[in-house]
N, C-alpha and C positions, 0 to 999 in steps of 0.2 A: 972603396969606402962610400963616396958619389952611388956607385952604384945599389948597391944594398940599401942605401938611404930610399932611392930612387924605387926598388922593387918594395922594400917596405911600404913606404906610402902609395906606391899603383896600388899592392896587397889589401892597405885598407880602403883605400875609396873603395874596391871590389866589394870589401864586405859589406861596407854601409850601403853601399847598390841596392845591395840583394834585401829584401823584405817578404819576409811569411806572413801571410794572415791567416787566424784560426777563420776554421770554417764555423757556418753563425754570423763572424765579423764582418764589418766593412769598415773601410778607410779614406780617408780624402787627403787628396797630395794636391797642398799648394808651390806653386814655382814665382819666385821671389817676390810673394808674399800674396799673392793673387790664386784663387780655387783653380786648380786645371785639373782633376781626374779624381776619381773615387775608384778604387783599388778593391777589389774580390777576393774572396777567400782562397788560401794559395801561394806559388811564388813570383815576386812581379819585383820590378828593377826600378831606380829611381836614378838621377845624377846627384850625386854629391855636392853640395853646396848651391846647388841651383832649386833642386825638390824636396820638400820639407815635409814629413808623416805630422799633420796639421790634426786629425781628429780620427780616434779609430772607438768605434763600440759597437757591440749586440746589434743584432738585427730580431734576435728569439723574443718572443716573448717575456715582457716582466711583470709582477707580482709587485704592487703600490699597497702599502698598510697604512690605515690611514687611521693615526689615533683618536681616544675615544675626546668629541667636540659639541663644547656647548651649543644650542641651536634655541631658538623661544618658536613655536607652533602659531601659526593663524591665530589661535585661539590664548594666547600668552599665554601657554604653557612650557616652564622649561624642561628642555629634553635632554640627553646626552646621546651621541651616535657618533661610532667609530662603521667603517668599509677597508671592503676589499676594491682594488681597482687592476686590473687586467690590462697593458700596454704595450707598444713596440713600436721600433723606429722602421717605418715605412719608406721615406725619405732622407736618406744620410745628410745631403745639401744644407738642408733649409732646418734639420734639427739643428745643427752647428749654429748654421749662417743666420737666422731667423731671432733665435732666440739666446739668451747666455745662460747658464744654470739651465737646463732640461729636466732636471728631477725636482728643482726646486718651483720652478712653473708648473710643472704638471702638480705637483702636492698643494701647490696654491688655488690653480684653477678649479681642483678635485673639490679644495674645501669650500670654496666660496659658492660651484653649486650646488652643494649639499646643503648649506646653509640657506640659502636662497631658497631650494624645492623646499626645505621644512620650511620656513615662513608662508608658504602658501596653500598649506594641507592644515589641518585640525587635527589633536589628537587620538582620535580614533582612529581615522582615515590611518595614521602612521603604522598602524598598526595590522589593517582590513588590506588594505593595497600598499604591501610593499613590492610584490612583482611589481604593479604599475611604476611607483617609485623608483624600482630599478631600471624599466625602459626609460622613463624621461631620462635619467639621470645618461647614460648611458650617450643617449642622442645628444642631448645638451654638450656634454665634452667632446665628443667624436669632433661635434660641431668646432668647440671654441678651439680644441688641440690641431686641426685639422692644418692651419699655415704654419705649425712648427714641422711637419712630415711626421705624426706623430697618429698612432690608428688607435682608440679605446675602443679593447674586442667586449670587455663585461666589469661592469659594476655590481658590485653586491653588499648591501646592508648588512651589518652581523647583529649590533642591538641598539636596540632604542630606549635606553631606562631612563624614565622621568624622575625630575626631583623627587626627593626624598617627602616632604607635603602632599607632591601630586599621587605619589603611590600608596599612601595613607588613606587620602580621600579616596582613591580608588574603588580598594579596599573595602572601605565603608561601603560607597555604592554597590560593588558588585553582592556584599552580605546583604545590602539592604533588596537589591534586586531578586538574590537567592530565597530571600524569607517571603517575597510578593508572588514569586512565581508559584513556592511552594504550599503560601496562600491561596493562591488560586484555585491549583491544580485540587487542595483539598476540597476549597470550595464544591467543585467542579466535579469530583467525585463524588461529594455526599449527596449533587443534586442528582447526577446519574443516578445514586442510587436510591433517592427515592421515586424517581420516574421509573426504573424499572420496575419497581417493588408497586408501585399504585398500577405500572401496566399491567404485571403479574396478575394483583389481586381483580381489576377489570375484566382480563383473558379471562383468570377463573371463574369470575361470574357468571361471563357469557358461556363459555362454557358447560357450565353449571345447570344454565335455565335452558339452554339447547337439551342438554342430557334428559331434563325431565320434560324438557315438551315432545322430544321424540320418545321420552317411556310412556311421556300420555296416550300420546297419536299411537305408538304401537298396541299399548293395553287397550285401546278404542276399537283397533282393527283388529286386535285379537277376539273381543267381545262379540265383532260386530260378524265376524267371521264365525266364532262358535253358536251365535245365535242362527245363523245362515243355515250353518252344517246342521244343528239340535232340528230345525224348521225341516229342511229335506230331510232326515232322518226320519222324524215322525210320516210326517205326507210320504216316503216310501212304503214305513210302515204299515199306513193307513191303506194303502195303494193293495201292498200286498196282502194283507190281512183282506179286504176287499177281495180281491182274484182268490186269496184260498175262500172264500165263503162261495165265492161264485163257482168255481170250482167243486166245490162238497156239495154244494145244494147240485150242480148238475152231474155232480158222479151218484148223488143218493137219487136223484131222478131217473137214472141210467139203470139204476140198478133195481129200483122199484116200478120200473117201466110194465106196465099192467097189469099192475098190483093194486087191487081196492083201497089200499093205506097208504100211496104214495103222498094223495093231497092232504092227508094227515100230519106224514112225516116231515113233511116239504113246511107245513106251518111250522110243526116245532122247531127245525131250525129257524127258520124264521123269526120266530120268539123268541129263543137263545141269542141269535146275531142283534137284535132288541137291546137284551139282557146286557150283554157287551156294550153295547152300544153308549147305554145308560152309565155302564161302569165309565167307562173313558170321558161322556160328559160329567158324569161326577168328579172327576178332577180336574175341571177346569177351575180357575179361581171364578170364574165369572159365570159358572154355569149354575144350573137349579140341582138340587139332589132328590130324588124321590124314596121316602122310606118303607119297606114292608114288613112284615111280618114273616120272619124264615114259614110260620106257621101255615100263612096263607100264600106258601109260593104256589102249590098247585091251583088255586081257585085264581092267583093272579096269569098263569101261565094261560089257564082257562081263558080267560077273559081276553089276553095280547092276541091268545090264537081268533076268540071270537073276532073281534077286532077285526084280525088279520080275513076271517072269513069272511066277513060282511061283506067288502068289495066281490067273492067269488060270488054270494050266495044273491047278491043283486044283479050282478052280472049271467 
């Protein structure tokens, strides 16, 4: 009877011995009543009634929500703002031994600097830099958590809604700011475009009076050019009509070469090239015209050749 008594109770101190820890976990074993070892994840042995399983929790990572909290801005304006907070026990000791409630310190500490960073921003800023927001915030706790054995890996802002008044006037301003810009912007358009439209009409101008001074200047060189070309023309003319007279009186002299009429024939050309001669100054605006009498061409031919004789006949 003794005996069984005796194997029953070895049997259970055995079992109480023996202690699993989930893996993740850790555990701290005090011996009559004082911290001696913190226990790993796995199978580990204690003594019955001398070692006590004192504290055992997560070592993973945990997820802090943090309800949505009044806060008043630099600028008294009140806000509301709820966060995420990202934590884990770093230190099994000193989270126990340090601190009593651990989750209720951390949701205090979370809130108070939340509260804290929103009093010393404006509400814009709350709005423009909540990355920044979330570094301080972040640093700040790491800091103040840090003698519980306690690591804050990320804080994160979810919303920021201002009073119910503040969102109103908001509101208004941003309509009021939407109607100035769009004032503006029209502004700002109709002056482009009357700047463009007075450039345009300028460009054209110039344009314009370019087009007609280089139609001047080229109608000028065109003139000045045809009067050039009309000038050689003539004076070729003149040139050649010259060489064929030269030409005919010495092919008519070639050919009346010791012939009693040749100094006869040689004035009538002569008189004829006159004749000519007459004609072409007669078209000049500036020249004289001499009139005859078809009747008395031959008594004037007479006369051009006498003329023309005189020099021979004194000679």
């Amino acid at each position: 009877m003794w005996g069984w008594l005796i194997a029953i109770g070895v049997g259970a101190g055995a079992v109480s011995s023996v202690k699993i820890i989930q893996q993740g976990n850790e555990a701290l074993v005090e011996r009559l009543g004082s911290y001696d070892r913190k226990l790993g994840h796995g199978l580990s042995f204690v003594i019955p009634g001398l070692d006590r399983l004192a504290f055992q929790e997560t070592v993973r990572e945990k997820v802090l929500e943090i309800p949505p909290q009044p806060c008043i801005t630099r600028d008294n304006v009140s806000i509301t703002v709820d966060a995420v907070v990202y934590w884990k026990i770093v230190d099994m000791e000193r989270a126990y031994y340090k601190v009593q409630n651990l989750n209720a310190a951390v949701v205090n500490i979370v809130l108070t600097q939340i509260r804290a960073e929103m009093g010393q921003i404006e509400l814009d800023e709350t709005f423009t830099a909540r990355a920044q927001i979330n570094e301080i915030l972040l640093r700040d706790l790491d800091i103040a958590t840090d003698p519980w054995g306690v690591k804050v890996t990320r804080v994160e802002l979810r919303d920021i809604i201002p009073s119910t008044a503040v969102q109103e006037s908001m509101e208004l301003q941003m309509s009021a700011e939407r109607r100035k810009r769009a004032s503006v912007l029209t502004s700002e358009g109709e002056r482009e475009s009357a700047v463009n439209s007075a450039r345009g009409k300028a460009e054209a101008q110039v344009l314009d009076a370019e087009a007609r001074q280089k139609s001047v200047i080229l109608a000028a060189e065109a003139e000045q050019k045809s009067i050039v070309l009309k000038a050689q023309a003539e004076r070729q003319q003149q040139v050649l009509r010259a060489q064929a007279t030269a030409e005919a009186i010495q092919i008519v002299t070639q050919a009346l070469k010791g012939d009693p009429r040749a100094a006869e024939a040689g004035k009538v050309l002569l008189a004829l090239s006159y004749l000519e001669m007459g004609t072409i100054v007669g078209k000049s605006d500036s020249s004289k015209v001499m009139f005859m009498d078809p009747r008395s061409i031959p008594a004037t031919l007479q006369g051009m050749l006498s003329i023309v004789d005189e020099p021979n006949g004194k000679a």
